[in-house]
C-alpha positions in Angstrom: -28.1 -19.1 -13.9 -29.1 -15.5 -13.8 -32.9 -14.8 -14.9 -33.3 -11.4 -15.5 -37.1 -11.6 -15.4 -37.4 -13.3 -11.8 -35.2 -10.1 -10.7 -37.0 -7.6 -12.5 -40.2 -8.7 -11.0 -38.8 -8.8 -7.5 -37.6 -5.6 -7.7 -41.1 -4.3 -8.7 -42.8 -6.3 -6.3 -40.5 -4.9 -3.9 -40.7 -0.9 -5.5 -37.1 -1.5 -4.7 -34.0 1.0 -6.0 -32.7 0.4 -9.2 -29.6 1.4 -11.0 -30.1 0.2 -14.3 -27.2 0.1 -17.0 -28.3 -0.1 -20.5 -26.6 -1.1 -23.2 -26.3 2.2 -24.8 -27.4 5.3 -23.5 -27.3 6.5 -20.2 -27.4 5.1 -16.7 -30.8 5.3 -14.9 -31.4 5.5 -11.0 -34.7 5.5 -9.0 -37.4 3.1 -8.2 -38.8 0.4 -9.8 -42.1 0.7 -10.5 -44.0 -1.6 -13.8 -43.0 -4.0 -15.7 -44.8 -5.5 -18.7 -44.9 -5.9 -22.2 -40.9 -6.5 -21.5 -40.3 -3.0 -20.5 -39.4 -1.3 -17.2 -40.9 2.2 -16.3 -38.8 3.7 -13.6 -39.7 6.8 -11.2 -36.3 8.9 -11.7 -35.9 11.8 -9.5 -36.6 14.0 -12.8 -38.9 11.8 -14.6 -40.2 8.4 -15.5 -38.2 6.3 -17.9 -39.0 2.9 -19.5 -36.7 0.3 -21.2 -36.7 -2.7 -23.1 -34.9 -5.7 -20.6 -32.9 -6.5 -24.1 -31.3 -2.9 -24.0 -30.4 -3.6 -20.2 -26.6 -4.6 -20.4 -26.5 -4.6 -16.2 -29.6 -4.1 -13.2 -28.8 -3.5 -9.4 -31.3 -3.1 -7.1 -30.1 -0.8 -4.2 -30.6 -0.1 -0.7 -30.8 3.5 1.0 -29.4 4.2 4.1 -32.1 5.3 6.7 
């Protein structure tokens, strides 16, 4: 089964890219970069965002091309 958490902190661990899909609102893209108190602050290329993981409907972590 899918644990959200484990992938959250690997993606942090990793400062991988994220696309994040919350349940309402919209979608957020950039890098990974805390995550505590249940919430995930992300570096977007205009700002830094944070979300609850129970307002996450979907989470991809992302690869760049070179």
């Amino acid at each position: 089964m899918f644990d959200i958490y484990e992938f959250i902190n690997w993606i942090v661990e990793g400062k991988r890219q994220v696309v994040v899909i919350p349940k309402m609102g919209e979608v957020i893209r950039g890098t990974a970069l805390t995550f505590q108190d249940n919430m995930l602050q992300i570096k977007t290329s205009a700002d830094t965002e944070q979300i609850k993981v129970e307002d996450i409907s979907d989470i991809f972590s992302v690869s760049q091309k070179p």
